[in-house]
GUDO-22026 format. One line per 5 residues: number of its first residue (from 0); for each residue x, y, z of C-alpha. Coordinates in Angstrom, 1 decimal. Layout:
N
NUM = X,Y,Z | ...
***
This chain:
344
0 = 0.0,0.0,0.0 | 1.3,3.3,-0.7 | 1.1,6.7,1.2 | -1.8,8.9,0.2 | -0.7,11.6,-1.4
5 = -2.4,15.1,0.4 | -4.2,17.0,-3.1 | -3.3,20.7,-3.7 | -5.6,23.3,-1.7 | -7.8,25.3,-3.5
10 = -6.7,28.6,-3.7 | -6.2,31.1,-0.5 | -5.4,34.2,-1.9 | -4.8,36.0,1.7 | -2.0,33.3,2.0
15 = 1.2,35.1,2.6 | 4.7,34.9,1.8 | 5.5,33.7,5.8 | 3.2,31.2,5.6 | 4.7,29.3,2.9
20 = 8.3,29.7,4.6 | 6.7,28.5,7.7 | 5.5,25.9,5.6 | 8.3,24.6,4.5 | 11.1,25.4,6.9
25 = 12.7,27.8,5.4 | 13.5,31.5,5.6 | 10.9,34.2,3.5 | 14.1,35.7,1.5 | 14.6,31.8,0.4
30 = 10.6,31.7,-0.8 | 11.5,35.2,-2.4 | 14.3,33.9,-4.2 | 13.2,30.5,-5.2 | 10.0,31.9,-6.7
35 = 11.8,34.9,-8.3 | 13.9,32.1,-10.2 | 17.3,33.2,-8.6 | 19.9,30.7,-7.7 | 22.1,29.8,-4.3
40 = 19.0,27.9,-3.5 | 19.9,24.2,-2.4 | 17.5,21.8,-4.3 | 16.0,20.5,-0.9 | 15.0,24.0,-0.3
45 = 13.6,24.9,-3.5 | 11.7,21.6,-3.5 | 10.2,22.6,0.0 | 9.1,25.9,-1.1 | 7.7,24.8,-4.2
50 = 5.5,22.1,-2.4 | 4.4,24.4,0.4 | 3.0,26.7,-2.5 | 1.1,24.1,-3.8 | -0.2,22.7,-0.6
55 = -1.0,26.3,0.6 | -2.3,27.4,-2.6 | 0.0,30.5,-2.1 | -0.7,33.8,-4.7 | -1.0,31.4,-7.8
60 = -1.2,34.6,-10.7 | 1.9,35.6,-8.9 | 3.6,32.2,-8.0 | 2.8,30.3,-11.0 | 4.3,32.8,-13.3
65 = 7.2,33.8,-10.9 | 7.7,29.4,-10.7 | 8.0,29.5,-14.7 | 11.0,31.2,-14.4 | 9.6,35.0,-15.3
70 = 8.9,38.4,-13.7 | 6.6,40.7,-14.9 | 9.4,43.4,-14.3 | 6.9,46.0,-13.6 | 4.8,47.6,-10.7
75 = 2.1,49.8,-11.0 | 1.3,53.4,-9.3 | -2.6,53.7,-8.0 | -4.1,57.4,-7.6 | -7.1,57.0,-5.5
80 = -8.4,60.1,-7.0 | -10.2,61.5,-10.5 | -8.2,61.6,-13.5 | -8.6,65.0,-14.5 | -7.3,66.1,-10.4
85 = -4.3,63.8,-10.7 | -2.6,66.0,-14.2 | -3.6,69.0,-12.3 | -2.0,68.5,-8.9 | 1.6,69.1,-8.8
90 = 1.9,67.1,-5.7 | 1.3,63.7,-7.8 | 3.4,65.1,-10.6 | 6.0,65.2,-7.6 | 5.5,61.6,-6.3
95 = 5.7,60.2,-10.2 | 9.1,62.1,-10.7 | 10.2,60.3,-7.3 | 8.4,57.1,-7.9 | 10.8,57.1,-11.9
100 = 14.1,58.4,-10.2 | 14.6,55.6,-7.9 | 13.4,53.0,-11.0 | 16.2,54.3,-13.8 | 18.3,51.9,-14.4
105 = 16.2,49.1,-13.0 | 14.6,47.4,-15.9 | 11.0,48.2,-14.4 | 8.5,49.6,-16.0 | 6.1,51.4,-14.4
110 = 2.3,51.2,-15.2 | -0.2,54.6,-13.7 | -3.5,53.7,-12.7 | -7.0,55.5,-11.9 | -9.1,53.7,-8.9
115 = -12.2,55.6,-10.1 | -15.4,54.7,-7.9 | -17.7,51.3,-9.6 | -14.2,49.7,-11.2 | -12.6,48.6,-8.0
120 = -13.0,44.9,-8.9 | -11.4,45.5,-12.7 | -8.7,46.9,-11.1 | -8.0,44.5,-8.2 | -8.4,41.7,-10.9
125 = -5.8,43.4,-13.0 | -3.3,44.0,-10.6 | -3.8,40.8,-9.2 | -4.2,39.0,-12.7 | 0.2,38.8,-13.3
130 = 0.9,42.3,-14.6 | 2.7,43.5,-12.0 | 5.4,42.3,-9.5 | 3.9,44.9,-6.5 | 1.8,48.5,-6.3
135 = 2.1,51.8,-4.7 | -0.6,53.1,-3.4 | -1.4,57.1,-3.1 | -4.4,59.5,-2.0 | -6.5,56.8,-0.3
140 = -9.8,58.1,0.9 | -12.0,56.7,3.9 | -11.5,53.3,4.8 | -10.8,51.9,1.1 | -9.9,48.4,1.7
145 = -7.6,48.4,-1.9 | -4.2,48.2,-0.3 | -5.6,45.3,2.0 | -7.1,43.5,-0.8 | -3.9,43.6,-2.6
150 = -1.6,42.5,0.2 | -3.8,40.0,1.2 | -3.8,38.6,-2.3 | 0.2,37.9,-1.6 | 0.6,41.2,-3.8
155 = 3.5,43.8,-2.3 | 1.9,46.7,-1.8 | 3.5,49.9,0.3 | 0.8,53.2,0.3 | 2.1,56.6,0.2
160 = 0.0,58.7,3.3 | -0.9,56.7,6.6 | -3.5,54.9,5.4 | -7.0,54.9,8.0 | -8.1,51.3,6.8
165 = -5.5,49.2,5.8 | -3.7,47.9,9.0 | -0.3,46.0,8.6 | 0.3,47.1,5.0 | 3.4,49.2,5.1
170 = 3.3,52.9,3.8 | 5.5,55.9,3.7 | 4.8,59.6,4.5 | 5.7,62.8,5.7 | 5.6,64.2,9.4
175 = 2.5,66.0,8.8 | 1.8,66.4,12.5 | 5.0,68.0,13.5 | 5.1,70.2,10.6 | 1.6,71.8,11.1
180 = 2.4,72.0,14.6 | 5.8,73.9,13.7 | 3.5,76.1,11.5 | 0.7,77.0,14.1 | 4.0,78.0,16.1
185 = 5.4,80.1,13.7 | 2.5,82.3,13.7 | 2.3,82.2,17.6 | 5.6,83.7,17.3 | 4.7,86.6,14.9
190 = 2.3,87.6,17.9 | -1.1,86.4,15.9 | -4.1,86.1,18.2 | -6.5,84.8,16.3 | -5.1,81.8,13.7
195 = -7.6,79.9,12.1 | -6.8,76.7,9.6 | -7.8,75.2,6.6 | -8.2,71.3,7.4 | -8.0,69.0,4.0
200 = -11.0,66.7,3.8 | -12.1,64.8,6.7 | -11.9,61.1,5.0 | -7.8,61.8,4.1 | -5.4,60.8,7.4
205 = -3.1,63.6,5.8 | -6.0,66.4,6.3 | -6.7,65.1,9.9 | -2.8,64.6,10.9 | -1.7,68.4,10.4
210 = -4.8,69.3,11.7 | -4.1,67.8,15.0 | -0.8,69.0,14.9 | -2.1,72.8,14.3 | -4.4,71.7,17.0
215 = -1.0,71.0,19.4 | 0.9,74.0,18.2 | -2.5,76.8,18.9 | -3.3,74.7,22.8 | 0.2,75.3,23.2
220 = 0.3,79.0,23.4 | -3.3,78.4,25.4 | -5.6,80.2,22.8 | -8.5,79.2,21.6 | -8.6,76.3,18.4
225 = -12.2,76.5,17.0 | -11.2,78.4,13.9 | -11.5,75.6,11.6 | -12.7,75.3,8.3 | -12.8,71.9,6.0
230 = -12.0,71.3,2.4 | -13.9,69.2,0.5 | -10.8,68.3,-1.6 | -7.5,69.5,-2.2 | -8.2,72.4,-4.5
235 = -8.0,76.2,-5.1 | -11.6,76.1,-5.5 | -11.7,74.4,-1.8 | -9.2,76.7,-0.5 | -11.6,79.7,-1.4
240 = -14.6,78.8,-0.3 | -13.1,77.6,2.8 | -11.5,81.3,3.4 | -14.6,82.8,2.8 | -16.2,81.0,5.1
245 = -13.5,81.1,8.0 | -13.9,85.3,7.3 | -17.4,85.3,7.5 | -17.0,83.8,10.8 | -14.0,85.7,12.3
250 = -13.6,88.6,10.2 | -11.0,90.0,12.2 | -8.9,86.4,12.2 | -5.1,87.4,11.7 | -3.2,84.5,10.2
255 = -4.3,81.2,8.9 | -2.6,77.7,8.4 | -3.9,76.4,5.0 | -3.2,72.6,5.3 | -1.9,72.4,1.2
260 = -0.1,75.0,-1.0 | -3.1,74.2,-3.8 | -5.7,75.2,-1.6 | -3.5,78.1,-0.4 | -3.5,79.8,-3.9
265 = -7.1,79.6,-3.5 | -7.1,81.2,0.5 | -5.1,83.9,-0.8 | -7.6,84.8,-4.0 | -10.2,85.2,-1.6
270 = -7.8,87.2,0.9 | -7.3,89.8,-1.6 | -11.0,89.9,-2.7 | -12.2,90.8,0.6 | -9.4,93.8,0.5
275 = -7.2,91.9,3.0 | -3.6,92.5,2.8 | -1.2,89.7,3.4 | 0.3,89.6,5.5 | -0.1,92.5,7.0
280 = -3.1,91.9,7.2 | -3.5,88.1,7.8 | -0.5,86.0,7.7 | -0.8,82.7,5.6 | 1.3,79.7,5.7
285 = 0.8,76.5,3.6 | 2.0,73.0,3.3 | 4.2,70.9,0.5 | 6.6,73.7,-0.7 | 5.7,72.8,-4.4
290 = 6.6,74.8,-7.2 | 3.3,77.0,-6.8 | 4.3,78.2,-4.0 | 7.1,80.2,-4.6 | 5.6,81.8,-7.7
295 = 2.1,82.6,-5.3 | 1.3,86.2,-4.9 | 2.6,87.2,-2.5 | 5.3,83.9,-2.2 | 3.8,81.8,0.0
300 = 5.5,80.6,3.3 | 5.2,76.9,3.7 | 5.9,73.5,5.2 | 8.4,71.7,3.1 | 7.7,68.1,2.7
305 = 9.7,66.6,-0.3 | 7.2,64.8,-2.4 | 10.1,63.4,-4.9 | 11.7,62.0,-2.1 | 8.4,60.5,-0.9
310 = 8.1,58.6,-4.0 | 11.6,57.5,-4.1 | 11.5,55.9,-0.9 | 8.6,54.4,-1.2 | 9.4,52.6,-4.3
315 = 12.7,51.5,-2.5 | 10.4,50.1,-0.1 | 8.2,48.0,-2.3 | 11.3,47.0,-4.5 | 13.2,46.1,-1.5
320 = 10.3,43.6,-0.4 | 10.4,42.4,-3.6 | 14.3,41.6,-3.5 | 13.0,39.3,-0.4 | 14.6,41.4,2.3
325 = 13.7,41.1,5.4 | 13.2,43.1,8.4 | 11.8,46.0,6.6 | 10.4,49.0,8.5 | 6.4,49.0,8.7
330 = 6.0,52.4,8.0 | 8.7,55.4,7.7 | 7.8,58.8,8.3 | 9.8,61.6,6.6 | 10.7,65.2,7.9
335 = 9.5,68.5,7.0 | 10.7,72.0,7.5 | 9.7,75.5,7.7 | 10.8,77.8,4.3 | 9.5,81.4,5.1
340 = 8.5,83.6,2.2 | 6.4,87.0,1.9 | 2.9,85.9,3.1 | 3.7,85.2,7.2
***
């Protein structure tokens, strides 16, 4: 009589790359390498790791092709925003310029995507489908379950912005709290009394996270934080509106943290329509330090967060998990600074 041979699993596609090593005794940069086709593999090991993924059923789009001997030598950039926004905002012009810098001279191509509201499944069947070796993820809104979807399906994924719903899947951003608290300081210091703020929209961790720190820096110097206005979305038009409606509140406010240089061009329009001088008047101070805001009239004091190098390191990131190495940071947070200007 001979042993019974246990049939494959059906397929688990939340089975993850530690499982399989688990699985078959081995380390998870010894899985990486063995299904990436590399050598200075012994042939115990790579017959271990190839039976544990066929027991566990382990990522088959990405296994099976990765088994055969081929990579799809290219990872794909997801904008969780409208197409139209994404050519519009500097900052994601910023991120791709990072995103290509840290890929020249890789052999990676790089693939841009929309996640537009009703094709979430055609795009998770995509990226999932063998197209891509891993995904960045950008401008995530609400609790969008995209980046946990995609890591579950044994897909790398790293998300650019502290993601609110996506637990355990690494990402990269700035240190939005301690430069919005810096900023809410700065005006403290140029004896403003009353400093109201711009908040980005309520469903983005970025708009919330320098809204606490402005939050920090205003309790600080014990006055009074209930001068807040939100954005709907990170635009001029947003920007305006939400001026407009901070003045109509407090017309006698005296400096204002707007929590993105975009919607600062915006604050600033509706400054000077309402005969306001800045910053004599009211002081203003942004956050990115993109190209608009040195060019803003008058040049706009800001938060410097460097977007390029945002999407540099988190494309070393993702391409670093791909390479199978291990003990990579969670998340990495990346440090801003003050550049002062005309407006505060």
């Amino acid at each position: 009589m001979t042993d019974a041979v246990e049939p494959p699993k059906a397929r688990r596609p939340n089975t993850r790359l530690e499982e399989v090593a688990r699985a078959a005794g081995v380390s998870k940069s010894t899985v990486s390498r063995v299904i990436n086709g590399e050598p200075y593999v012994s042939s115990k090991a790579r017959e271990a790791v190839h039976q544990a993924i066929t027991q566990l059923g382990y990522s088959p789009n990405q296994a099976a092709r990765t088994l055969a001997g081929s990579r799809a030598n290219c990872i794909a950039l997801v904008v969780s925003e409208q197409g139209s926004r994404v050519l519009a905002d500097p900052f994601f012009a910023g991120v791709l310029r990072g995103v290509n810098a840290e890929l020249a001279g890789k052999r990676v191509q790089l693939v841009l995507m929309m996640s537009k509201e009703g094709d979430e499944q055609d795009l998770v069947n995509y990226l999932c489908g063998g197209h891509v070796d891993g995904v960045l993820v950008i401008s995530l809104h609400g609790q969008d379950p995209l980046p946990r979807t995609l890591a579950d399906a044994g897909l790398p994924t790293v998300v650019g912005g502290r993601p609110l719903g996506a637990g355990g899947v690494p990402y990269v951003d700035s240190d939005n709290f301690n430069g919005a608290m810096e900023a809410a300081r700065y005006l403290v210091s140029l004896g403003r009394r009353r400093i109201a703020t711009i908040a980005g929209p309520r469903d983005m961790a970025v708009g919330m996270d320098r809204l606490s720190g402005w939050k920090r820096g205003i309790s600080q110097a014990r006055m009074d934080a209930d001068l807040v206005a939100y954005a709907t979305d990170f635009t001029p038009e947003s920007g305006a509106a939400a001026m407009a409606d901070l003045l109509r509140r407090e017309p006698a406010l005296d400096a204002v943290f707007v929590g993105a240089d975009i919607m600062a061009l915006g604050a600033l329009q509706t400054l000077h329509a309402h005969g306001k001088k800045v910053p004599d008047d009211v002081a203003v101070v942004g956050f990115d330090d993109l190209m608009i805001a040195s060019t803003a009239v008058p040049p706009l004091t800001t938060i410097r967060q460097d977007v390029e190098q945002l999407g540099r390191t988190m494309t070393w990131r993702l391409m670093a998990e791909l390479a199978g190495e291990e003990n990579l940071p969670p998340f990495l947070l990346l440090p801003t600074s003050m550049v002062t200007r005309v407006s505060a």
